[in-house]
N, C-alpha and C positions, 0 to 999 in steps of 0.2 A: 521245519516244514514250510512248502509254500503256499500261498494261499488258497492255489485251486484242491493242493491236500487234505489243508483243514476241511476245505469244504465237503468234500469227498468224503471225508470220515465225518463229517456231521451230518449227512444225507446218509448215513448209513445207520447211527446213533438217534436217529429221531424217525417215526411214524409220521412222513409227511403225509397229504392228503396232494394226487395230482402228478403230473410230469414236470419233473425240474426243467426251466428253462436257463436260466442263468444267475448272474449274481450282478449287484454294483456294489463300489466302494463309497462308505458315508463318511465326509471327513468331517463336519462339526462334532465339538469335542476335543479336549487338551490328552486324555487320560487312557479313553478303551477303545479298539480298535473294532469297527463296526461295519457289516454289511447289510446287507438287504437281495434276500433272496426271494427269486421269482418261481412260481409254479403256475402250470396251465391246468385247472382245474374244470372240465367239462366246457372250454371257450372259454373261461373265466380269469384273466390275469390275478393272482394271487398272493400275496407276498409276505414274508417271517422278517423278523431282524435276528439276526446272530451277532454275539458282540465279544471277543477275548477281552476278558478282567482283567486289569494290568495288575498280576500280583504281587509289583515290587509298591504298589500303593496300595492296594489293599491285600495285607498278609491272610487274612482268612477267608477267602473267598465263600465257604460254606458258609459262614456264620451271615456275610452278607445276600447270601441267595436266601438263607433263612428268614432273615430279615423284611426281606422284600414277598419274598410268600406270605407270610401272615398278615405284613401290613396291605399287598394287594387284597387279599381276601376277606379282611376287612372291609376296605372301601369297596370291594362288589357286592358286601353285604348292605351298605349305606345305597350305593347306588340304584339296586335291583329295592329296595323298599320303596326310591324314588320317585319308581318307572324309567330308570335311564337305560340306557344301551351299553351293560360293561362289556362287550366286546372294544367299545369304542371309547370308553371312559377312562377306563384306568388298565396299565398294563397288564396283564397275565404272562406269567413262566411257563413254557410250555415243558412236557417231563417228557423225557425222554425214555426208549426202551428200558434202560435198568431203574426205572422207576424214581429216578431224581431230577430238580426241576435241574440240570446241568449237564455237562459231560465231557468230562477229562481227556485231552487229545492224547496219542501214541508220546507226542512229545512234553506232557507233562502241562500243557498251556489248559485254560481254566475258561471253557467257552459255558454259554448261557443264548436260548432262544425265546424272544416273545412277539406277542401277536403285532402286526402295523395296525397302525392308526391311520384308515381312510379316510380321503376327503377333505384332508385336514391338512395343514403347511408349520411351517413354525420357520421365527424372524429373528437372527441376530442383533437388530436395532427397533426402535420401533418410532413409527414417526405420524400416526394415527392417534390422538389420543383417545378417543372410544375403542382402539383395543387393545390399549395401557391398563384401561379402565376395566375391562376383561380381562388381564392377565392378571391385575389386584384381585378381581373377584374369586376368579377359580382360585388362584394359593391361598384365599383366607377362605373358601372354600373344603379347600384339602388339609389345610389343620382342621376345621371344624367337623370335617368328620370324622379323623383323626383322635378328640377330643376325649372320647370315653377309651382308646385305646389304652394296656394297662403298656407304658412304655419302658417298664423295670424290665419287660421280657426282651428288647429288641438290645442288640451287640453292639456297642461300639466300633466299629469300621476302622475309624481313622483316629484316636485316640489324640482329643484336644485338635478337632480340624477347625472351631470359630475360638478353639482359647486363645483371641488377640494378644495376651500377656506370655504366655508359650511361646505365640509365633515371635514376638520380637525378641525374646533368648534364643531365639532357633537364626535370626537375625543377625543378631550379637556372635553368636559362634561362627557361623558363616563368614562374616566380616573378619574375625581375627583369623580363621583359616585361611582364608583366602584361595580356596583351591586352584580356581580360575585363572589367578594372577591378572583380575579386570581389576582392583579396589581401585586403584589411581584415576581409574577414566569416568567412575559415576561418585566424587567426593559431592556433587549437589542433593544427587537423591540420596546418600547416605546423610548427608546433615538436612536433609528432609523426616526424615523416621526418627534420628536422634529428638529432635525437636517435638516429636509426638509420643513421646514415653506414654506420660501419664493419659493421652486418652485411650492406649492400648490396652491401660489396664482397668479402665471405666468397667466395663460391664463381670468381668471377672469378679471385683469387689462389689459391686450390686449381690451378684447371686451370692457369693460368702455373704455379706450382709444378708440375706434373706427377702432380700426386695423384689427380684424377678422371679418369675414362676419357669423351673422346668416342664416342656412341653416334646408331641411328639412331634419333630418338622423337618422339612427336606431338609435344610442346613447347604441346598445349591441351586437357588431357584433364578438363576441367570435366565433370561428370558428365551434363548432357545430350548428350556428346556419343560415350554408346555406347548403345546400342541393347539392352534385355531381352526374350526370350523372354514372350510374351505367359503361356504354363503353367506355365514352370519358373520363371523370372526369374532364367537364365542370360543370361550378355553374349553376347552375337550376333554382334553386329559396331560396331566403332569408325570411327565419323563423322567429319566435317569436318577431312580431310587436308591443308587447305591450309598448314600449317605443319609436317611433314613434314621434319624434315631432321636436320643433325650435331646436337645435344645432348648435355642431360646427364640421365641415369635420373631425378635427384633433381629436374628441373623438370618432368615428368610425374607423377612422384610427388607432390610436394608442392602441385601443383595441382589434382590430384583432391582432394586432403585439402582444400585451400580450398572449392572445391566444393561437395563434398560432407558435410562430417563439423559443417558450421555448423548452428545450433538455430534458424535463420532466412535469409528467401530474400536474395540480393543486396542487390533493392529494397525491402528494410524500412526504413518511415520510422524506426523506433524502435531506435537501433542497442543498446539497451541487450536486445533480445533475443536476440542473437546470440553467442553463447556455443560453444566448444570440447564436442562430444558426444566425451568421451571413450572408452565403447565402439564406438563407428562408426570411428572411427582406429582403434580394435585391430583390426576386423573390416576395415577395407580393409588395413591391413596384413600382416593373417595372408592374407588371400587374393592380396597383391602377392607377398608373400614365397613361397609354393606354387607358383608358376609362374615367378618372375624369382629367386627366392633364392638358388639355386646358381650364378649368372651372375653377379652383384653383387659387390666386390670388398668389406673391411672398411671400408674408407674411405668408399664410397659406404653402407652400410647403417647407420656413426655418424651419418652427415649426413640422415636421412631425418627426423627428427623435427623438425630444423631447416627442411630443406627446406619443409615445409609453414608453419612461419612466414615464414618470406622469399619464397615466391612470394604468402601472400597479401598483403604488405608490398610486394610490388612491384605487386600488381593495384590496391590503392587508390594506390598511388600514383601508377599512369596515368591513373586516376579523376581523381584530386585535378589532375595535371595538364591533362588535359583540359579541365577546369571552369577550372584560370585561361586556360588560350588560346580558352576561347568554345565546348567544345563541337566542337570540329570531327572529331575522329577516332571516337567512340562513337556509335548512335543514342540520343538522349534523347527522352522524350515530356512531358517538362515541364521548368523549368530548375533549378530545382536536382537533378536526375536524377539527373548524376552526384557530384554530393556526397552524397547518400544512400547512392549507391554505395559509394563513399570512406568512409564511416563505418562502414559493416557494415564492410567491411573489414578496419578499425584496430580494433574490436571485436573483432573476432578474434583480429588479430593479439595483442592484449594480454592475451586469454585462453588463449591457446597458449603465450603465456612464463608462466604462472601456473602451469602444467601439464608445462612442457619436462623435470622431472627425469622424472616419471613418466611421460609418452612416451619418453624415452630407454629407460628400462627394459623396459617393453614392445615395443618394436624390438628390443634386444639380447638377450632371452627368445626373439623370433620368430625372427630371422635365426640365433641358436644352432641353432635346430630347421630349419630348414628351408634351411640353407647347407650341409650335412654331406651 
């Protein structure tokens, strides 16, 4: 089907409110294909997001709409005790005619609609630190209310999406397959991963040991994926819940730091610009710490500094994965796409252990102050 079809058949499938005027395409995001549809609602510009599940990565798309239902409806229950605005705050699923928050196209494809978040922008990079310091606050915000959630209820999506000790066998196999026939061209970054075994498997042996606490949390908090107040460039509300389930604090944490606290985008051809901004880590952490600090147990606020090096060591290294099996899990718009990726990455990663004593200490300054 093509896209003005889908659309067609989703304007038919859902009780808009309004005359349809049009649609744009959103292309932030590796994974679901998203629009942004406009209605004229009495003079009033209007606008839903519509977004196809990609369900060769996520195989049960019910279970993740499920997911996301209970846990939005949740935090409208936290936010409306507030006094906040959940129109504006946390996403809502809108249900369709046959009474589901979805609706399945003629061709089998696995669409989902929810409300826009006005007034508000969201940043690939961030080069403010007062609204670094706001994106820390709202994600330790959104575990925090989060926190009485009973998380036994919510599905597994992606089965082992932060088991860093998973992904480097999934690594390992990639490499001896070689589907691609690239191995010969990235022997650097392959003996960059080989050389990180055992931090891959750090946190995995924590929770077998019993040391981290399973929690409920995004498990992809990349910094496009909360939403700023257009005046204040307070967090608003936190996006793209399809990964929503049991975790661990430090793989939301550490992934906004990847995110966010780099001196360059993703897709920099030139990895040599991507460098650790040291004040951006202090400023998302003082404001994690403000809102999640008294919740965090000792164990998990030592490993914060680390966390941000090991998730962004596991992101290039799905990168780098990817690229030897052909590209098939990421969208890329040219071929070595995701090895560009993979490089910022590892640029990072290797200026963040340049940096690890001095991130520790700034953690353990903040978590002093703000655990008490």
């Amino acid at each position: 089907m093509t896209t003005v079809q889908y659309i067609e058949e989703i304007l038919t499938a859902y009780d808009f409110e309004g005359t349809y005027t049009g649609y744009r395409h959103i292309t932030a995001g590796h994974i679901n294909t998203t629009f942004a549809l406009q209605f004229d609602v009495n003079g009033k510009n209007v606008q839903y997001i519509a977004q196809r599940i990609n369900t060769n990565v996520f195989k049960k798309p019910d279970q993740l709409m499920e997911n996301m239902v209970n846990v939005t409806r949740h935090l409208a229950e936290k936010i409306k005790e507030n006094g906040g605005d959940t129109e504006r705050e946390t996403l809502t699923a809108l249900i369709a005619k046959d009474g589901k928050p979805y609706h399945i196209m003629a061709d089998g494809s696995f669409f989902r609609c929810v409300n826009f978040i006005t007034d508000a922008y969201s940043c690939d990079t961030i080069e403010n630190p007062q609204v670094f310091f706001n994106a820390g606050a709202a994600f330790g915000d959104f575990m925090s209310k989060l926190a009485d959630f009973d998380g036994s209820t919510l599905h597994e999506t992606i089965p082992d999406f932060h088991n860093t000790k998973q992904r480097f066998k999934n690594f390992l196999v990639a490499l001896e397959a070689n589907k691609s026939g690239r191995k010969d061209n990235v022997k650097e970054e392959i003996d960059f991963v080989l050389q990180r075994e055992k931090d891959a498997e750090k946190f995995v042996n924590l929770i077998e040991e019993g040391k981290l606490p399973i929690r409920v949390t995004h498990n992809d908090t990349k910094i496009n994926n909360i939403m700023f107040d257009n005046q204040s460039n307070l967090g608003v509300c936190i996006l793209d819940l399809d990964t929503v389930m049991p975790g661990l604090s430090l793989y939301d944490f550490g992934d906004a730091i990847r995110s966010g606290a780099g001196t360059a985008a993703e897709d920099e051809k030139d990895a040599s610009k991507m460098k650790l901004d040291v004040q951006l880590y202090k400023a998302y952490t003082e404001g994690y710490l403000s809102t999640a600090g008294k919740s965090l147990t000792p164990e998990e606020a030592e490993n914060l500094a680390f966390s941000a090096k090991l998730l962004t060591f596991e992101c290039g290294m799905r990168f780098l994965t990817d690229y030897l099996d052909g590209d098939v899990y990421f969208h890329t718009d040219y071929a070595e796409h995701n090895l560009v990726r993979c490089r910022t990455q590892f640029a990072l990663v290797a200026d963040i252990e340049k940096h690890m004593d001095e991130l520790n200490e700034i953690t353990a300054e903040l978590y002093g102050r703000y655990s008490k």
